[in-house]
C-alpha positions in Angstrom: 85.4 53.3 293.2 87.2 56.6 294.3 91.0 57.0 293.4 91.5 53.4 293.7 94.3 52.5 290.9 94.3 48.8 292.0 92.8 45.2 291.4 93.6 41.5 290.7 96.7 40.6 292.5 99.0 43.0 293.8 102.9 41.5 294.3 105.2 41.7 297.5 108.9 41.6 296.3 111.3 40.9 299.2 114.5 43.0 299.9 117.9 40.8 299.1 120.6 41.6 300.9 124.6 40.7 300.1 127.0 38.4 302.2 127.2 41.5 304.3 123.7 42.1 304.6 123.9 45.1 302.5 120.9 45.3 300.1 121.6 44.1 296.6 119.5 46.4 294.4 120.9 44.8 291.5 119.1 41.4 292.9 116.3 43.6 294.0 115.4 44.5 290.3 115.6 40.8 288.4 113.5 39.6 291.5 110.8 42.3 291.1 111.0 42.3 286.9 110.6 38.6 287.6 106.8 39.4 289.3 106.0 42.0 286.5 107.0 39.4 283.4 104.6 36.9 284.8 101.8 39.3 285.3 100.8 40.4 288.7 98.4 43.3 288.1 100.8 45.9 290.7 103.9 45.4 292.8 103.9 46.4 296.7 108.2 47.4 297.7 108.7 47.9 301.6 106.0 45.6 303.0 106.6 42.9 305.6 107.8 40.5 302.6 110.3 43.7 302.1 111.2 43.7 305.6 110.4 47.3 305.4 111.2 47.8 309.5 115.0 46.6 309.1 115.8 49.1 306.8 117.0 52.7 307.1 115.9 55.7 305.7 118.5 55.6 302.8 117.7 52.4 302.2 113.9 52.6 301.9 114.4 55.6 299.6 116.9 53.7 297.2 114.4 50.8 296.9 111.5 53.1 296.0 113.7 54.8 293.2 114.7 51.4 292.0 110.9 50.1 291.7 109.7 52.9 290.1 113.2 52.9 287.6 112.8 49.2 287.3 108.7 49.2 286.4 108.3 52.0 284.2 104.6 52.7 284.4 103.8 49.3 283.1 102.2 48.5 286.3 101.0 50.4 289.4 103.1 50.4 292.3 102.0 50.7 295.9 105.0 51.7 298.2 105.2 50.8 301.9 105.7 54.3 304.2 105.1 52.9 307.5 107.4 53.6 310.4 106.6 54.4 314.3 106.3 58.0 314.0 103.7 60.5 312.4 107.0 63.1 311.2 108.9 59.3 309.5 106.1 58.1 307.7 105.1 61.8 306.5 108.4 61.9 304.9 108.8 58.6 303.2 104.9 58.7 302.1 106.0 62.5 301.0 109.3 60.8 299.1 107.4 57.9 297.6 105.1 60.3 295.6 107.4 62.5 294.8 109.2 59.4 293.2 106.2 58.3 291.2 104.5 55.8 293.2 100.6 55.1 292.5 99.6 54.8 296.4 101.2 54.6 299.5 100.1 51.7 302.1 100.6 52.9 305.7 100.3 50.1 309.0 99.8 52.1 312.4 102.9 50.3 313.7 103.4 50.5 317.6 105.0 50.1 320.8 102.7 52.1 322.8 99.0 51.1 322.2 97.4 53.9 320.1 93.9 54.8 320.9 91.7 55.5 317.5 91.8 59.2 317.8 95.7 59.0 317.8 95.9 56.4 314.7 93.3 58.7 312.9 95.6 61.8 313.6 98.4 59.7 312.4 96.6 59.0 308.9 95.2 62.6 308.9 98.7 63.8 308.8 100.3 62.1 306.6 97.1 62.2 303.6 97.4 66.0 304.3 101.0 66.3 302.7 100.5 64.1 299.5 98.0 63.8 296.7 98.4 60.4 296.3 95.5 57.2 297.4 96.3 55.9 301.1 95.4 52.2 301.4 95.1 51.6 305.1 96.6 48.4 306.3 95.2 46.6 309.4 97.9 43.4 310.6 97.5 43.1 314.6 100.3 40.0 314.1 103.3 42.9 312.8 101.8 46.4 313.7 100.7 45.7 317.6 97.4 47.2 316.6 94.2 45.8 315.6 92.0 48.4 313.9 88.0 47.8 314.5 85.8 47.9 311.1 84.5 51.4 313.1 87.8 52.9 313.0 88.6 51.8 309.0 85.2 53.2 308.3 86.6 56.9 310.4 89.7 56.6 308.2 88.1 56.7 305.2 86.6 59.6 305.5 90.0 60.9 305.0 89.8 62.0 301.8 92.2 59.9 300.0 92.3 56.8 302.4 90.8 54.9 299.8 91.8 51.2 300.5 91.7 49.4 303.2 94.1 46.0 303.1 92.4 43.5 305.7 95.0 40.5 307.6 94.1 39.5 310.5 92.6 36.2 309.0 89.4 36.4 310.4 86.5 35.8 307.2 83.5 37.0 309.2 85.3 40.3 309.6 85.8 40.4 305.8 82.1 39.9 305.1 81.3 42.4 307.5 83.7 44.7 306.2 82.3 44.5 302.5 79.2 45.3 304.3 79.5 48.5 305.9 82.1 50.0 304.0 80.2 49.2 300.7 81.3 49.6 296.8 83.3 52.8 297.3 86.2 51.8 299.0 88.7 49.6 298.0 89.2 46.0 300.1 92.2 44.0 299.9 93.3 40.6 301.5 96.7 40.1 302.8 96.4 36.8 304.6 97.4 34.3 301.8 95.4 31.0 303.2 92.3 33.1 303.0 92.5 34.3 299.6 89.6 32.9 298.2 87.5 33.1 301.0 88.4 37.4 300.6 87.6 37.4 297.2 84.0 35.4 297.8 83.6 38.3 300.6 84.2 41.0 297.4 87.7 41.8 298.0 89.2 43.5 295.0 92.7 42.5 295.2 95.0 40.2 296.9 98.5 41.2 298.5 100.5 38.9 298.3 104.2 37.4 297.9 103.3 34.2 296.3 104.0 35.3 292.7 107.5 35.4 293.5 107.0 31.5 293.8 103.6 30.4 291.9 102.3 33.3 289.6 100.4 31.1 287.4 98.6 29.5 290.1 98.0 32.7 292.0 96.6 34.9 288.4 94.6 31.2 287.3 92.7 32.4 290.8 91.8 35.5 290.5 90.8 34.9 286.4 88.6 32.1 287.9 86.8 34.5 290.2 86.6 37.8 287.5 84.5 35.0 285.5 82.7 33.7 288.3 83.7 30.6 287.8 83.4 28.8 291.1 84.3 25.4 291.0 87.3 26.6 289.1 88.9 28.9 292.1 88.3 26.1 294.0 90.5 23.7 292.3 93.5 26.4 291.8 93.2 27.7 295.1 93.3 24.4 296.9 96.1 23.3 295.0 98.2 26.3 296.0 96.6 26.4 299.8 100.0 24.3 301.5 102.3 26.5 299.7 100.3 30.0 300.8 100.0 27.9 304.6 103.8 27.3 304.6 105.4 30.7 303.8 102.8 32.3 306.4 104.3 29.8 309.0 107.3 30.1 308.3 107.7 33.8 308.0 107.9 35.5 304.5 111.3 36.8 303.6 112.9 33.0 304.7 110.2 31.5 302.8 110.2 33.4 299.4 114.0 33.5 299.7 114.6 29.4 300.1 111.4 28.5 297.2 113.5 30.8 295.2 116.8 28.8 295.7 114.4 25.9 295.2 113.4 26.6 292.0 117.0 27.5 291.0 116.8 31.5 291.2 119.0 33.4 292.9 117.5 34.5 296.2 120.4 36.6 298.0 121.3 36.8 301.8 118.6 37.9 304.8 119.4 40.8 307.2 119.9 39.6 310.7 118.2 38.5 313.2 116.5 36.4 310.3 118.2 33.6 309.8 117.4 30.8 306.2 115.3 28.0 306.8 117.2 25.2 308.5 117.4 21.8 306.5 114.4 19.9 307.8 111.7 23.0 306.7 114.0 23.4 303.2 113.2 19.4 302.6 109.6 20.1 303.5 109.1 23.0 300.9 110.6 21.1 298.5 107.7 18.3 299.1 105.3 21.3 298.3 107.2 22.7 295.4 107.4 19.0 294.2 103.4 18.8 294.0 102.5 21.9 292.1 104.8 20.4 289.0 
């Protein structure tokens, strides 16, 4: 597989903020040496887990130093560059390298609707100023856009869009994708209740935030399926499947932030508008949590 520096499962850390919804990169570090200790294969700063769009420039750039500081090359790290413009996502893909990330991961995020030749001029771009693997990152439900298997098979003939990171959900567009995009380039699932319908398709990783929560659960998964041990993914995936079902619903950052306080770690504050889980969905996790012990 072609410059592809990832596999297994690949760890969202979320952004903590302070009481004044500065971000605490103190917090940010324990959370995210939390994921490396229990052995997620690569951490992924500045996705949507990260609330990557709420941040500014600074900020982006100070948790990109402090994830490549905090990991030390003991696992790769895959750093979010998106933003609404070609000349913004050029930069921060440009500053991530620079800081020693393995890969950048880039969502054509929009308020206009892009046509394909625009979002392949807006990849073309940006792999044109770094050296560094591109995994392309197709989410209709945050970016606006949803980008046809045709136009993921244009983008990788970019040479180093080498990934592409599949969440809309839909498993038939998996399968298809293993299909026609064959061995050589990389294929990730980001929707969490899907995860071991992806890696049946031949997806080589998983995104996800879950480790923050359940790492055993989520790593017991993906050993299960490197063995080919089928009935065994079954019965670790199905006990995890309300607690991946739950934090999509409820949105990601509230979710990882309130099973955190759950289980007695220290979450920190959200950034407005996003506001904590009211009572009634914090007794509900709790349920969950309470059935994985």
């Amino acid at each position: 597989m072609k410059n592809n520096p990832f596999k297994g499962i690949i760890a969202y850390p979320i952004t903590p903020f302070d009481k004044d919804e500065q971000v605490d990169i103190v917090l940010y570090k324990k959370l995210l040496e939390r994921l490396i200790v229990a052995g997620s294969h690569a951490v992924a700063p500045l996705g949507s887990t990260g609330v990557m769009p709420y941040l500014t420039d600074q900020e982006k750039e100070a948790i990109t130093e402090a994830t490549i500081d905090q990991v030390k090359g003991r696992v790769p790290v895959l750093v979010g560059v998106s933003n609404l413009t070609t000349e913004r996502t050029v930069y921060h893909a440009k500053f991530a390298e620079k800081a020693g990330a393995n890969a950048v991961m880039i969502i054509p995020m929009s308020y206009w609707k892009l046509t394909d030749d625009e979002i392949v001029q807006h990849y073309d771009a940006v792999a044109k100023q770094i050296s560094i693997p591109i995994m392309a990152y197709n989410n209709p439900a945050t970016g606006g856009v949803d980008m046809s298997p045709a136009l993921l098979k244009r983008l990788l003939e970019i040479p180093n869009v080498t990934m592409i990171k599949e969440s809309t959900g839909d498993v038939q567009r998996m399968h298809y994708l293993r299909r026609k995009l064959g061995e050589d380039a990389g294929f990730y699932n980001g929707s969490n209740p899907l995860a071991l319908a992806a890696f049946a398709a031949g997806a080589n990783g998983w995104c996800t935030a879950a480790p923050n929560l359940i790492p055993k659960l989520n790593l017991d998964l993906y050993n299960a399926i490197d063995k080919n041990d089928l009935q065994e993914a079954q019965k670790v995936f199905y006990k995890q499947l309300n607690l991946l079902k739950f934090i999509v619903n409820k949105g990601l950052p509230r979710a990882i932030k309130a099973g955190l306080e759950l289980q007695g770690i220290e979450g920190g504050f959200l950034r407005s508008p996003l506001k904590p889980l009211t009572e009634s969905e914090v007794a509900e996790f709790k349920l969950i949590l309470a059935e994985l012990e």
